[in-house]
Every structure is written in structure tokens, then in C-alpha cells.
TORFIDREN-38382 format. One record per atom (N, C-alpha, C): residue number from 0; residue in three letters; x, y, z. Coordinates in pm, whole numbers, plus 50000, padded with zeros to 5 digits. Layout:
% TORFIDREN-38382
R   num   residuo      xx      yy      zz
R   NUM       ALA       X       Y       Z
...
END
This chain:
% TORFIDREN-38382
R   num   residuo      xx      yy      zz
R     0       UNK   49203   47275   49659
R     0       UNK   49227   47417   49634
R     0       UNK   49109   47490   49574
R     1       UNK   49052   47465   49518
R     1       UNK   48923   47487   49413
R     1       UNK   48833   47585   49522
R     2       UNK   48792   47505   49644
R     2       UNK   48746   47524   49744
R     2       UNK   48797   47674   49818
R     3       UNK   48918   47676   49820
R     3       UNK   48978   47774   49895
R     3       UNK   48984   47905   49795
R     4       UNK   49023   47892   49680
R     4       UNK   49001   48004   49580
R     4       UNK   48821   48019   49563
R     5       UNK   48794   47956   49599
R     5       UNK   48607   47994   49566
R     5       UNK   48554   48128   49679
R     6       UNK   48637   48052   49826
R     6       UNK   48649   48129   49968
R     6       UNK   48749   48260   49955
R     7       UNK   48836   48276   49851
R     7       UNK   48919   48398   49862
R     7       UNK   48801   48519   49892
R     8       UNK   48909   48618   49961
R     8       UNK   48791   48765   49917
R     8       UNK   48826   48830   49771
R     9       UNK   48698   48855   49760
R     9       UNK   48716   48892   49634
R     9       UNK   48795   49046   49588
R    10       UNK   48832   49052   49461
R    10       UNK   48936   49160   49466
R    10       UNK   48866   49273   49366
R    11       UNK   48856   49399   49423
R    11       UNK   48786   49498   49361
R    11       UNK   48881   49481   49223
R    12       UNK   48766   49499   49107
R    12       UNK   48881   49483   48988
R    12       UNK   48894   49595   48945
R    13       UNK   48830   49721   48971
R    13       UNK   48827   49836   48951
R    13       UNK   48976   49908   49021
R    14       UNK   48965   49838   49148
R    14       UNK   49140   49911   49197
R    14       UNK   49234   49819   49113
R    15       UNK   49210   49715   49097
R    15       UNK   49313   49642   49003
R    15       UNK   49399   49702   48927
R    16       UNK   49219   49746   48845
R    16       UNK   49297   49808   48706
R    16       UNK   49366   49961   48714
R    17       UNK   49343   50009   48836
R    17       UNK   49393   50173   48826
R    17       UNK   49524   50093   48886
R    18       UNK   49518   50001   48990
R    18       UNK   49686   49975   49018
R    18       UNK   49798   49935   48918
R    19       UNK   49728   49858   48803
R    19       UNK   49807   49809   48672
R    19       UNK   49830   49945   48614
R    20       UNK   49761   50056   48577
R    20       UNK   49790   50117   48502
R    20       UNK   49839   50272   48554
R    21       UNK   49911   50224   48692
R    21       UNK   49980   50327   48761
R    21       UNK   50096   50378   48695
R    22       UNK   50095   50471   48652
R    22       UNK   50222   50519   48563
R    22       UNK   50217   50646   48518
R    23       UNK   50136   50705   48585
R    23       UNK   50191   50876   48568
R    23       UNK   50093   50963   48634
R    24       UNK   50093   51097   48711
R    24       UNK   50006   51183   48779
R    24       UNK   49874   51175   48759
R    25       UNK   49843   51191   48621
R    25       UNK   49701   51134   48588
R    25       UNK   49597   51001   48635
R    26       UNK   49666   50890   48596
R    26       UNK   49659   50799   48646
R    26       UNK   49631   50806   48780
R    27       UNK   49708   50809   48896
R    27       UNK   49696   50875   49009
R    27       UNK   49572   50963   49056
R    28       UNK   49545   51012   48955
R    28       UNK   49438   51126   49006
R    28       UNK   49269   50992   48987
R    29       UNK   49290   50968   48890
R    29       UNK   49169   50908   48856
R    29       UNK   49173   50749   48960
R    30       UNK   49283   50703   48997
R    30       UNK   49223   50602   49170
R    30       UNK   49200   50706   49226
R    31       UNK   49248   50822   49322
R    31       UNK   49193   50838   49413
R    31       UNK   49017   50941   49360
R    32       UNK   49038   50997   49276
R    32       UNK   48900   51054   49211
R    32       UNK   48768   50948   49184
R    33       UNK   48827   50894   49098
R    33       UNK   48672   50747   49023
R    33       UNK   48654   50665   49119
R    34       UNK   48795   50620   49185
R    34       UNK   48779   50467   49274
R    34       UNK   48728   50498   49390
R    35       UNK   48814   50585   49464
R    35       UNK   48828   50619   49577
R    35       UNK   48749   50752   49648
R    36       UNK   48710   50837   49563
R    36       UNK   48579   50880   49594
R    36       UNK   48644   50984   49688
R    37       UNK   48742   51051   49644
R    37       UNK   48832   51138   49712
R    37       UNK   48811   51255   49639
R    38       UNK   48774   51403   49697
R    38       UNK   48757   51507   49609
R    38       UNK   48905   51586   49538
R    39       UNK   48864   51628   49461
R    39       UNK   48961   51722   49351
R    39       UNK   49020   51805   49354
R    40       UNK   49174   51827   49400
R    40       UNK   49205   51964   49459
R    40       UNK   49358   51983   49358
R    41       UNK   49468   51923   49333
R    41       UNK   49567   51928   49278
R    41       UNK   49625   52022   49220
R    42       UNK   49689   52080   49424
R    42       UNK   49819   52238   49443
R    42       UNK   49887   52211   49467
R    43       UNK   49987   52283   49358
R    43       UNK   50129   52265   49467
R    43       UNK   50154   52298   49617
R    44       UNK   50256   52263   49690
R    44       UNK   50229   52259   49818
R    44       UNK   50355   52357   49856
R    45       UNK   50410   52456   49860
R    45       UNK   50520   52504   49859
R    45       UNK   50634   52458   49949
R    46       UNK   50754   52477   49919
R    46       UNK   50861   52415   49999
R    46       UNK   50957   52499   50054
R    47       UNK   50891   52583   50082
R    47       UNK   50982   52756   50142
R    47       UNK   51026   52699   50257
R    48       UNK   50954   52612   50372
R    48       UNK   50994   52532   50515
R    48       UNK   51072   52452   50466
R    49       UNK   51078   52353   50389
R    49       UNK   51166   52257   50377
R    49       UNK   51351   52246   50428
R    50       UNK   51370   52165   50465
R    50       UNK   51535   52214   50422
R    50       UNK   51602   52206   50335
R    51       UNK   51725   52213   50339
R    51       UNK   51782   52246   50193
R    51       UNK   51828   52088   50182
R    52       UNK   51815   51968   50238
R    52       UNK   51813   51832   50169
R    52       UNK   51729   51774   50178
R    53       UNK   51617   51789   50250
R    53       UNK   51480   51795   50214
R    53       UNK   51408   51793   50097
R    54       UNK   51499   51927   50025
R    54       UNK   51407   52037   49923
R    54       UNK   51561   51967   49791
R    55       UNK   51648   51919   49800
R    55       UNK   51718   51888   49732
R    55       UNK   51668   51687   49674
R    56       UNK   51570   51643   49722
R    56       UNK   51564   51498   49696
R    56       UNK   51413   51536   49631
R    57       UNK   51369   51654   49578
R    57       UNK   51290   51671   49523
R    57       UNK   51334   51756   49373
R    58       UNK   51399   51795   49324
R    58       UNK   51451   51837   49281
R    58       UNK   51405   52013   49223
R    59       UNK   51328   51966   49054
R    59       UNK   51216   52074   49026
R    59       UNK   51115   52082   49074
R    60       UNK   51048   52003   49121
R    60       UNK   50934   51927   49158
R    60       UNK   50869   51988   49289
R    61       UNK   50771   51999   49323
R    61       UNK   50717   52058   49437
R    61       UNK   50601   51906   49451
R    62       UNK   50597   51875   49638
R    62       UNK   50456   51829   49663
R    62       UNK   50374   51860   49557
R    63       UNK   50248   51770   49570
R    63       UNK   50112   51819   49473
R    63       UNK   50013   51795   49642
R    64       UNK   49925   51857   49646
R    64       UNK   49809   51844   49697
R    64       UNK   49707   51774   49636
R    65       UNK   49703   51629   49622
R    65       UNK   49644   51587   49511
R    65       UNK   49457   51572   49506
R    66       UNK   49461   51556   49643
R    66       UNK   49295   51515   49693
R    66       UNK   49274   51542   49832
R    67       UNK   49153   51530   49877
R    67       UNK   49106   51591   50000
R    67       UNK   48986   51511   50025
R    68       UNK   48946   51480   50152
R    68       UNK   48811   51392   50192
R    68       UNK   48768   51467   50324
R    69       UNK   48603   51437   50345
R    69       UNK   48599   51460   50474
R    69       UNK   48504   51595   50476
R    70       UNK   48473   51649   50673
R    70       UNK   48491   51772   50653
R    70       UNK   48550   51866   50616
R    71       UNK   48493   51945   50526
R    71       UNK   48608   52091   50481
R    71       UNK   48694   52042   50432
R    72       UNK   48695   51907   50375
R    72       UNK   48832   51857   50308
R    72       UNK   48981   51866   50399
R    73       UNK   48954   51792   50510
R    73       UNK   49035   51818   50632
R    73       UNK   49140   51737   50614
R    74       UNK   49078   51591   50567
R    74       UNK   49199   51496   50504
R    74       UNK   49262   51508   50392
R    75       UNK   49364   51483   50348
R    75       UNK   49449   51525   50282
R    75       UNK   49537   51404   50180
R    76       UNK   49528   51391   50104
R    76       UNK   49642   51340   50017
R    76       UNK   49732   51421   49898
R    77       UNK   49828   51371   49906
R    77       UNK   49975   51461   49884
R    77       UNK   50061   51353   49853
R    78       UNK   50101   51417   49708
R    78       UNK   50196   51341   49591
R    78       UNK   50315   51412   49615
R    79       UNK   50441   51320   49598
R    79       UNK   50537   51392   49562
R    79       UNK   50623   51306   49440
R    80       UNK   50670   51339   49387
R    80       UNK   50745   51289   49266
R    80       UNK   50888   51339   49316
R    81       UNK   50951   51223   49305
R    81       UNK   51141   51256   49411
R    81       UNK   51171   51259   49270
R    82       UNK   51343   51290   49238
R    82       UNK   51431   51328   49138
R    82       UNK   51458   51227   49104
R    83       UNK   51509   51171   49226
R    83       UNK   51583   51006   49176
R    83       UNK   51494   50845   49177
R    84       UNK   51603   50800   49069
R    84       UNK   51509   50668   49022
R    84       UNK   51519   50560   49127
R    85       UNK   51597   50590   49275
R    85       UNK   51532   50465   49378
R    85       UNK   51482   50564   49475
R    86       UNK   51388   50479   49540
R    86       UNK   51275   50576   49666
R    86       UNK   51385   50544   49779
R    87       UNK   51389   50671   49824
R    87       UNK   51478   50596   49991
R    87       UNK   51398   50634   50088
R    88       UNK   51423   50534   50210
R    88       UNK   51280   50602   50269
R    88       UNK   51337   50709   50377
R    89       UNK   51463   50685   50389
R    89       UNK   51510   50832   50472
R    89       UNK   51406   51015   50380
R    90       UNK   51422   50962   50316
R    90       UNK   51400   51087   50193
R    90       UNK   51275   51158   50232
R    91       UNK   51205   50981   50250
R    91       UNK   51038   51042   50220
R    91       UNK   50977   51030   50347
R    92       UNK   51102   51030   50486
R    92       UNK   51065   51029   50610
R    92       UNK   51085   51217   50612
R    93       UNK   51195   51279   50539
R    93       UNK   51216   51434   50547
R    93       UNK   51101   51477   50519
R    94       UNK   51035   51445   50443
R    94       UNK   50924   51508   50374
R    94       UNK   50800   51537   50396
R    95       UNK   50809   51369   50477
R    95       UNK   50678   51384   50569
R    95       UNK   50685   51448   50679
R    96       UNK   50815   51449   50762
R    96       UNK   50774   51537   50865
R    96       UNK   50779   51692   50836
R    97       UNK   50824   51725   50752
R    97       UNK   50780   51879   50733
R    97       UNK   50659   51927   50667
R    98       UNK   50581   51846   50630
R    98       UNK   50408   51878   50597
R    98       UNK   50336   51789   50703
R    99       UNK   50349   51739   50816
R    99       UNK   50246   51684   50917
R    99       UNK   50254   51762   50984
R   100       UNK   50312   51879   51041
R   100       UNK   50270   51974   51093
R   100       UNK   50173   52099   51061
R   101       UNK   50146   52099   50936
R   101       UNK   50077   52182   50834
R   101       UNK   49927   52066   50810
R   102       UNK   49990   51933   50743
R   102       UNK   49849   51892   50717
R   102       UNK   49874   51725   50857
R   103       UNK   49800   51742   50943
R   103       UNK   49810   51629   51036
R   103       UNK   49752   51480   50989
R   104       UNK   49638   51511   50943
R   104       UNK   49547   51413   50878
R   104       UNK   49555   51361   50734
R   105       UNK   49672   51298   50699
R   105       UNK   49660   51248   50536
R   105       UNK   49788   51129   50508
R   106       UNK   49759   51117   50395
R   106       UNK   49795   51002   50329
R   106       UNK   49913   51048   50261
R   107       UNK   50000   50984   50232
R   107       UNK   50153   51035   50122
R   107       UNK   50183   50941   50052
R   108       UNK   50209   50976   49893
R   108       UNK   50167   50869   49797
R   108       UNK   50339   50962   49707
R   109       UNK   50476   50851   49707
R   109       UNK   50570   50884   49668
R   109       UNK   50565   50822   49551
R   110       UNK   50626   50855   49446
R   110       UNK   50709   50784   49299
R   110       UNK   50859   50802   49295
R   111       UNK   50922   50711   49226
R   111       UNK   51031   50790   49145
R   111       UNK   51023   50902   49059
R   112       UNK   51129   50935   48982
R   112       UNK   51132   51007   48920
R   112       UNK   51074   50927   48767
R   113       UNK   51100   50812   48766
R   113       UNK   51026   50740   48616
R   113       UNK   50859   50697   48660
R   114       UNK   50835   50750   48775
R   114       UNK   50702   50642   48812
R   114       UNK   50651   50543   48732
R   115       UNK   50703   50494   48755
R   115       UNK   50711   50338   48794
R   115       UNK   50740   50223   48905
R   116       UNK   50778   50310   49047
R   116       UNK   50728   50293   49165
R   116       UNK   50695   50361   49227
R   117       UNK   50577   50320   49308
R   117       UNK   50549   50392   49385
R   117       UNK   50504   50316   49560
R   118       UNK   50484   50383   49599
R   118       UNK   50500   50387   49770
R   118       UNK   50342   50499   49853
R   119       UNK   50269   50392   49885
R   119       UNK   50187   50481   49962
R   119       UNK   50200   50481   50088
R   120       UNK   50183   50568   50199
R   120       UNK   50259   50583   50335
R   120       UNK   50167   50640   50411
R   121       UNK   50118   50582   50534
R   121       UNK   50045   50598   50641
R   121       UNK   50148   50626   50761
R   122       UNK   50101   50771   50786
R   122       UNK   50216   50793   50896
R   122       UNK   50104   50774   51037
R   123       UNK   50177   50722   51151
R   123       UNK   50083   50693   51289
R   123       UNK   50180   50705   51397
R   124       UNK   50164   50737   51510
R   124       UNK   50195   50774   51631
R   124       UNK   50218   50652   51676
R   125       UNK   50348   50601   51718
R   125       UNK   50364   50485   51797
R   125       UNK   50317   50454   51896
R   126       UNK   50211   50386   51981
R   126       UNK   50158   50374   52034
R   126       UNK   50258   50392   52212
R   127       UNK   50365   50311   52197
R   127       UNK   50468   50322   52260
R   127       UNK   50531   50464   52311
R   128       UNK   50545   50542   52213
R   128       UNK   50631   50670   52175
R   128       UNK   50568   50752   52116
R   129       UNK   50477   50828   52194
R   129       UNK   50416   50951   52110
R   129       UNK   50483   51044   52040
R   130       UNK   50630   51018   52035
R   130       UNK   50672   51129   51978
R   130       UNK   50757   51053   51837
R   131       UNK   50748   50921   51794
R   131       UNK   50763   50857   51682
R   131       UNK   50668   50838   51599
R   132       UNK   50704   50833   51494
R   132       UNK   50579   50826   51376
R   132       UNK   50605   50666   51311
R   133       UNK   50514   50604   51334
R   133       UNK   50530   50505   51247
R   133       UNK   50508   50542   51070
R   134       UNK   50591   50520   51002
R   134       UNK   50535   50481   50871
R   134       UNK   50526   50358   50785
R   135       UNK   50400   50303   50736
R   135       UNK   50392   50190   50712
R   135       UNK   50341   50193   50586
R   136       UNK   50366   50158   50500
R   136       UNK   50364   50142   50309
R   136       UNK   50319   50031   50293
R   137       UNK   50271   50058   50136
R   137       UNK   50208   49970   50063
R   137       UNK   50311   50018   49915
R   138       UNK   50379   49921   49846
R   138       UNK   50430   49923   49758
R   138       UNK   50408   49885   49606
R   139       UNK   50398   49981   49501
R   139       UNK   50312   49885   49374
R   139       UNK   50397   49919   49301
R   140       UNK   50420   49817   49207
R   140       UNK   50538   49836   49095
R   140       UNK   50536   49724   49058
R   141       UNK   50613   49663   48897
R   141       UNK   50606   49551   48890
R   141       UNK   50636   49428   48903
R   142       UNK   50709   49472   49001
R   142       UNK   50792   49365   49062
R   142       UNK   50697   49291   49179
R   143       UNK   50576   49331   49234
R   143       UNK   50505   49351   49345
R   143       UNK   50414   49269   49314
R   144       UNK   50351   49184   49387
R   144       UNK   50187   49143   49356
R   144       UNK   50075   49171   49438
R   145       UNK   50054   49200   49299
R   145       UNK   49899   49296   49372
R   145       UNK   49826   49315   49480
R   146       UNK   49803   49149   49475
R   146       UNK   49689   49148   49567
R   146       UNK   49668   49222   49690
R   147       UNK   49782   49210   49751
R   147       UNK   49723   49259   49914
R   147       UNK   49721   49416   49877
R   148       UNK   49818   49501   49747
R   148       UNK   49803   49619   49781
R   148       UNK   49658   49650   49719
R   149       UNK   49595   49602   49665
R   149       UNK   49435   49628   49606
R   149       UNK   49315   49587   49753
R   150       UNK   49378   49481   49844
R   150       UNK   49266   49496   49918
R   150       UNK   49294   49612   50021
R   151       UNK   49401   49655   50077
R   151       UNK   49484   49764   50162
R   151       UNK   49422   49866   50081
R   152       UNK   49456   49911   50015
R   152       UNK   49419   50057   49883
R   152       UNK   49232   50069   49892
R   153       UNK   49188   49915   49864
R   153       UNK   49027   49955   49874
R   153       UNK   48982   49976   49972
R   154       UNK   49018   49944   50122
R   154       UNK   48977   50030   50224
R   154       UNK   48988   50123   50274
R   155       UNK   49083   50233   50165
R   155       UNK   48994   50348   50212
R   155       UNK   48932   50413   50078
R   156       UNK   48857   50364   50008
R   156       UNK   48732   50449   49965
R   156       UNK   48654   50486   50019
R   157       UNK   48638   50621   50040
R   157       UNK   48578   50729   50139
R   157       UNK   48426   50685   50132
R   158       UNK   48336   50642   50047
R   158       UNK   48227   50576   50034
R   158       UNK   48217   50449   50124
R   159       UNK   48282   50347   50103
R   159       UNK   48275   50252   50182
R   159       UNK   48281   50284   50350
R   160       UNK   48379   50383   50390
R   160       UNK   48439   50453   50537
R   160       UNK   48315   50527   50594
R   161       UNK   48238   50587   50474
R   161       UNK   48150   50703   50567
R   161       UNK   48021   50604   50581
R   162       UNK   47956   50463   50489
R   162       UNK   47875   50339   50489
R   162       UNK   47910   50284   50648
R   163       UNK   48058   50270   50695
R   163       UNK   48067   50215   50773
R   163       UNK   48083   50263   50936
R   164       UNK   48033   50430   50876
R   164       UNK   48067   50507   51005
R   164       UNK   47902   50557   51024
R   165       UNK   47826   50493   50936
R   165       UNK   47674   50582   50905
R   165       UNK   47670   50690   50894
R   166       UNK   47751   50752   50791
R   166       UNK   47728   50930   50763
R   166       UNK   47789   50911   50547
R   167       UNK   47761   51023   50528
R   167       UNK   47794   51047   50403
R   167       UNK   47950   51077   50378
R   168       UNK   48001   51013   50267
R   168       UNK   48142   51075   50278
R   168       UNK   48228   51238   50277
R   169       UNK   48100   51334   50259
R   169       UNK   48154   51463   50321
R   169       UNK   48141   51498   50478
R   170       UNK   48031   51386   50574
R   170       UNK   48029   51389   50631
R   170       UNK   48122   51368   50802
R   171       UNK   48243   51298   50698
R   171       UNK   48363   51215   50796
R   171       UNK   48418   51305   50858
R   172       UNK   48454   51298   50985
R   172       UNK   48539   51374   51060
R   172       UNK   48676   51337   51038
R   173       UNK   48819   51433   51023
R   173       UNK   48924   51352   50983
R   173       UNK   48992   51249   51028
R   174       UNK   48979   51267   51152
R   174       UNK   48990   51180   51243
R   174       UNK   48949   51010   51207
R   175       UNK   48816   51020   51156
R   175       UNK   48753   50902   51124
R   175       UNK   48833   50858   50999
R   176       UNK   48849   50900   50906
R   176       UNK   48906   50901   50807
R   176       UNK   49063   50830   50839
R   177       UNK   49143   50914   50940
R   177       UNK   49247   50857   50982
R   177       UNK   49274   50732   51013
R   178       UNK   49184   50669   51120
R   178       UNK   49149   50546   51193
R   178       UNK   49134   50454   51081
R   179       UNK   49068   50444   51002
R   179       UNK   49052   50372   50847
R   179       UNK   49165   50331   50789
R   180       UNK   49304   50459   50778
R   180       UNK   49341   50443   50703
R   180       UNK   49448   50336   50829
R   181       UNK   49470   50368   50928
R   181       UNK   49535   50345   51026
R   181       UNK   49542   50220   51007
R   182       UNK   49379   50110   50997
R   182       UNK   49379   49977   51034
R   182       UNK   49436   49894   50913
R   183       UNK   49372   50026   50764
R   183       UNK   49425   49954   50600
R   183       UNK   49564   49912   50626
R   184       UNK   49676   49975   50696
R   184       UNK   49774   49970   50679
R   184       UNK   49852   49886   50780
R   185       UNK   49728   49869   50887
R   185       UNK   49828   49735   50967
R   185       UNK   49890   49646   50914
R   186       UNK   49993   49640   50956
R   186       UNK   50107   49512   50933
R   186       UNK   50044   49385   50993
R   187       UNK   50034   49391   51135
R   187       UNK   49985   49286   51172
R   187       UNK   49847   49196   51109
R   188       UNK   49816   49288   51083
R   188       UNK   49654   49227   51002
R   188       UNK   49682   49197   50906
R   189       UNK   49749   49255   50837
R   189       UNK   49812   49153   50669
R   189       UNK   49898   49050   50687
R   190       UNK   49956   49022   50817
R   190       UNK   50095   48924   50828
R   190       UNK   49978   48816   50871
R   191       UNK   49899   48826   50991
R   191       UNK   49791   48759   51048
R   191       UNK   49729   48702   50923
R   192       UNK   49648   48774   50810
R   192       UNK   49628   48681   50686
R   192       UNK   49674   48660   50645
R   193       UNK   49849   48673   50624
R   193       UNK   49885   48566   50524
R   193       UNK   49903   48422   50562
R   194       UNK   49967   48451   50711
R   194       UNK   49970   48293   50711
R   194       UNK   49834   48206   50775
R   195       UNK   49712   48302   50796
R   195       UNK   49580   48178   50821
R   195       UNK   49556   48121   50672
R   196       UNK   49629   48246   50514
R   196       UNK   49603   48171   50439
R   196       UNK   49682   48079   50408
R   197       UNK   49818   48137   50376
R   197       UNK   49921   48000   50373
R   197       UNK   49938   47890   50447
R   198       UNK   49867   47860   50580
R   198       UNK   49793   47762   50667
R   198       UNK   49748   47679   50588
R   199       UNK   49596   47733   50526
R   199       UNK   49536   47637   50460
R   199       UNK   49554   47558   50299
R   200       UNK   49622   47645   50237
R   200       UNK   49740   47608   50103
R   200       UNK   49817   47468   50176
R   201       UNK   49909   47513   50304
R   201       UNK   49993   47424   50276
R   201       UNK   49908   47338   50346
R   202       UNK   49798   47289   50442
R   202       UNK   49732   47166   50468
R   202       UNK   49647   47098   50327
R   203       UNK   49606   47209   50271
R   203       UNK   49526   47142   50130
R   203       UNK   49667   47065   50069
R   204       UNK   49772   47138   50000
R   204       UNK   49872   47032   49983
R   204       UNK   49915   46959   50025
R   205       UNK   49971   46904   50163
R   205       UNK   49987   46779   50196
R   205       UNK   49936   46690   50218
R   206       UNK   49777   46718   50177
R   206       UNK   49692   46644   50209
R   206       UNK   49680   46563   50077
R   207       UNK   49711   46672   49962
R   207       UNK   49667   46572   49837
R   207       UNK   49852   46434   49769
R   208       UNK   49942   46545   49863
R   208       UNK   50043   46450   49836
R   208       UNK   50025   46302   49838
R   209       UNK   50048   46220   49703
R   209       UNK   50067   46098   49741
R   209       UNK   50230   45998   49698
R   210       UNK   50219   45894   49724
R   210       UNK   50354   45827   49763
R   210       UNK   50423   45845   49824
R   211       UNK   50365   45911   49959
R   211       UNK   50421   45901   50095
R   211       UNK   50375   45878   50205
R   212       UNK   50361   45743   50270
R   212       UNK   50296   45741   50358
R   212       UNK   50315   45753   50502
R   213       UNK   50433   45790   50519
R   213       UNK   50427   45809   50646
R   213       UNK   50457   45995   50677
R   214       UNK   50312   46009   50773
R   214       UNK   50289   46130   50790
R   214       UNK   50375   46262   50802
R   215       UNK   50490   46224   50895
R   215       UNK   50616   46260   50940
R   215       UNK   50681   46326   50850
R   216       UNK   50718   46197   50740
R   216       UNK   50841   46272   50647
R   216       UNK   50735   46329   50515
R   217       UNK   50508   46276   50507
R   217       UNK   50484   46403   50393
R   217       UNK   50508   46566   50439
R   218       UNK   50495   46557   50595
R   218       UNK   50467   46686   50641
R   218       UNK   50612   46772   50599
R   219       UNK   50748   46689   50623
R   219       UNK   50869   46712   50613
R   219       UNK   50918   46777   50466
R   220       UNK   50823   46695   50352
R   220       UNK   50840   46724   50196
R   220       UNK   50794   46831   50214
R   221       UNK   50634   46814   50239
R   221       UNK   50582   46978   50206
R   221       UNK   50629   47113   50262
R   222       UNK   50693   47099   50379
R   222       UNK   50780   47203   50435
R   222       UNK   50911   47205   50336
R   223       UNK   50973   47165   50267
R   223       UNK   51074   47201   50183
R   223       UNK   51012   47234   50090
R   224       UNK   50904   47202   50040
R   224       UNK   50870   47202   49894
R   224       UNK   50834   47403   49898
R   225       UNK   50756   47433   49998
R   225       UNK   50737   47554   50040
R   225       UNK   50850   47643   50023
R   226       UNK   50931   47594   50112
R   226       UNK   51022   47712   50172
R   226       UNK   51073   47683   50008
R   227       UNK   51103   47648   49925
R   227       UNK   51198   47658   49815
R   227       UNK   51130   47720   49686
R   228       UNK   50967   47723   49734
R   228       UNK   50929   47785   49655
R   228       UNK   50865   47972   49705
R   229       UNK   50896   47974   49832
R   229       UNK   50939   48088   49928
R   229       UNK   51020   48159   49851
R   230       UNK   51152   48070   49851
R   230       UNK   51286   48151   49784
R   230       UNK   51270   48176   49661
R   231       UNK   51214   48074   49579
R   231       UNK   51203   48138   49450
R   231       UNK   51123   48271   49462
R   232       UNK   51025   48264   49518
R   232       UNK   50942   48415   49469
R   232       UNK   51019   48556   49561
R   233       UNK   51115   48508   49676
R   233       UNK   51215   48631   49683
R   233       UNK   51271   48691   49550
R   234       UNK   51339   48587   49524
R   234       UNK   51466   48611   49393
R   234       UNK   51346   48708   49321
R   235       UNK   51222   48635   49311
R   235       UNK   51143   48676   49168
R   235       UNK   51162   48844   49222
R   236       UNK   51074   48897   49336
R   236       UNK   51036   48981   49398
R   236       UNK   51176   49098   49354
R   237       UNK   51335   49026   49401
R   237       UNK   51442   49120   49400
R   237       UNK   51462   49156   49253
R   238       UNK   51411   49116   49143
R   238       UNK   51430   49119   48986
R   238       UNK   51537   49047   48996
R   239       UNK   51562   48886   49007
R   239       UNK   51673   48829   48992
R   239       UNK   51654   48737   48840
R   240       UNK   51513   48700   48911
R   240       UNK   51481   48585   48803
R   240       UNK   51450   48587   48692
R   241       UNK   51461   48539   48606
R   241       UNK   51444   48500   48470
R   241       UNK   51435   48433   48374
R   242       UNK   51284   48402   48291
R   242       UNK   51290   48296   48181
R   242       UNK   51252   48317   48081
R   243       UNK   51330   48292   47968
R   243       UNK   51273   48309   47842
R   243       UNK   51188   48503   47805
R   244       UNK   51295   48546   47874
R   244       UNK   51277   48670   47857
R   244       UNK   51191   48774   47968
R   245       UNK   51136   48682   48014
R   245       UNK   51024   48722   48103
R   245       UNK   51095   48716   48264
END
């Protein structure tokens, strides 16, 4: 294992720490500002279009316009803070479609009402169904582990995007900007690494298993030993588990 944690990619510790210490608008402002290299705009967004249950799962609260990248600040990110303390995603599917017609190009970054979760959301055109929107999230809270949402989250710092497009980051077309955020948020590309990594976890472990020698039934252990420690980190994940307070 030594070996394989030496080979991890390494994890920006700078998004780390703005992801640990996600817990209120501010906070928020300073990842996408310090980290993320996203300019400074934070307006309300008015909700005169909205509908009236739309505009009811928000309560006092209006959108924020929180940041902008790009040409003319074409891309867009947009906070909303919902009323209630669980995110539904019917809610924050209303929401989005009544500002993607206004702003096409951006990012949507939901909380509860305690933020203390939150939900970032890449909306995309089904490749299938141009007239469906995929939305695909990244979830941080503490129930969550980090990791994958810190390497997802660091690709799109607008610095790194406009390095990799050869232009400056006011220079991005939104478009470009989009495509970025498009690939951060593949599913398939995060499912694809987890298991080339959990691949090599579980061959490094059965390899070091001993007092079993016949190949068959170590391969057989380490497949239970997995899946049961699979389930444990569900339970952990659903807030089931618990020890000693923790």
C-alpha cells in the first residue's frame, strides 16, 4: 500500500481547507474568489419569473449572483440558500430551470437553510435528448469524504482552465469554461477511477493475505472482507453509525 498512496494524486490542500470550512456565504465567496480565481460580483438575482413553488422553496431568500469568469464575465455562478433543512433535488431542478434561460453558462451551488450542506450542480444537455438537462452534483457535508469532491471542485479553477486552453483567465470564452466544468463533473470519469483504484487496494490486499493458501478461497475472503467493509461505510455515509460518540 505504501506504494500506491505515494502514486495517489495529490490533493490541493488549499480546496481542502475552504471545503472543511464550508459553512456560511462568506466562506463560499472566498473558494470561489482565493481558490478558484473566479471574479467578484455578489447580486441578488430577482425572482419576479419564478413560480409561486419555485419562489416558495426559497423562502426570504433570493438567488445570489455570487461570481463570474471569462469574457465579460459570461460565466456565471449562482448561490441559492433554500428555507428548508433537507435539499430536494426536485426543488433545485425548479430553480435551475428558471435562471438557464437568463444565465446559460454557469454553475449552481445550493445549501440548506443551516448550511451545512451543500450541493454543487452542473447542468448539461443530454447528449441523447437535447431537450433534457442533465444535472450532476458534487456533494460536501460531513457526512461526505472529501476527496473526490476537492479533486472535481479543483478543476475548475479558472487559472488552471485558461493554462490549459493557452489564454489568460479573462480570456475564456464561456463556452470553454463550460466544457471544463462539463468533464469536472463526469460521473463516468469518477466511477472509472474509483474502481482502477479500488482494483489495485483490493489486489495489494490479497496479495499480502496470509494463512490461506489456496488462491480460490484468498480471492473469496478478500471479496467479503470488502463488500462488508463497503457496507460499513454506507451505514457510515447514511449517519447510522456510531462509536464512542463519534
Amino acid at each position: 500500500l505504501p506504494n500506491m498512496i505515494a502514486s495517489a494524486p495529490k490533493l490541493d490542500r488549499r480546496i481542502e481547507s475552504a471545503l472543511k470550512s464550508l459553512t456560511d456565504t462568506r466562506s463560499l465567496k472566498e473558494l470561489f474568489y482565493d481558490r478558484l480565481h473566479y471574479d467578484r460580483v455578489s447580486e441578488p438575482i430577482s425572482t419576479r419569473r419564478f413560480s409561486d413553488s419555485v419562489r416558495a422553496s426559497l423562502g426570504d431568500s433570493e438567488p445570489l449572483l455570487l461570481a463570474n469568469g471569462g469574457v465579460g464575465g459570461q460565466f456565471k455562478v449562482i448561490y441559492t440558500r433554500l428555507s428548508s433543512q433537507q435539499i430536494y433535488k426536485q426543488e433545485q431542478r425548479g430553480i435551475i430551470e428558471s435562471l438557464l434561460g437568463i444565465h446559460p453558462h454557469s454553475l449552481f451551488v445550493f445549501s440548506n437553510q443551516a448550511q451545512d450542506d451543500w450541493h454543487f450542480i452542473n447542468a448539461k444537455y443530454d447528449e441523447k435528448n437535447t431537450q433534457r438537462r442533465l444535472l450532476r452534483r458534487i456533494v460536501v457535508n460531513q457526512r461526505e469524504q472529501l476527496r473526490t469532491a476537492i479533486e472535481q471542485i479543483g478543476e475548475l479553477d479558472l487559472q488552471s482552465i485558461g493554462q490549459g486552453c493557452g489564454k489568460r483567465a479573462i480570456e475564456l470564452e464561456p463556452l470553454e469554461i463550460q466544457i471544463q466544468h462539463d468533464e469536472a463533473f463526469d460521473v463516468e470519469k469518477v466511477t472509472d477511477r474509483f474502481f482502477s483504484e479500488y482494483k489495485l487496494v483490493f489486489d495489494s490486499v490479497e496479495g499480502s493475505i496470509e494463512g490461506i493458501k489456496n488462491e480460490e478461497q484468498k480471492h473469496l475472503f478478500t471479496q467479503k472482507l470488502f463488500n462488508r467493509l463497503m457496507f460499513i461505510a454506507f451505514v457510515q455515509k447514511k449517519g447510522w453509525l456510531e462509536f464512542n460518540g463519534s
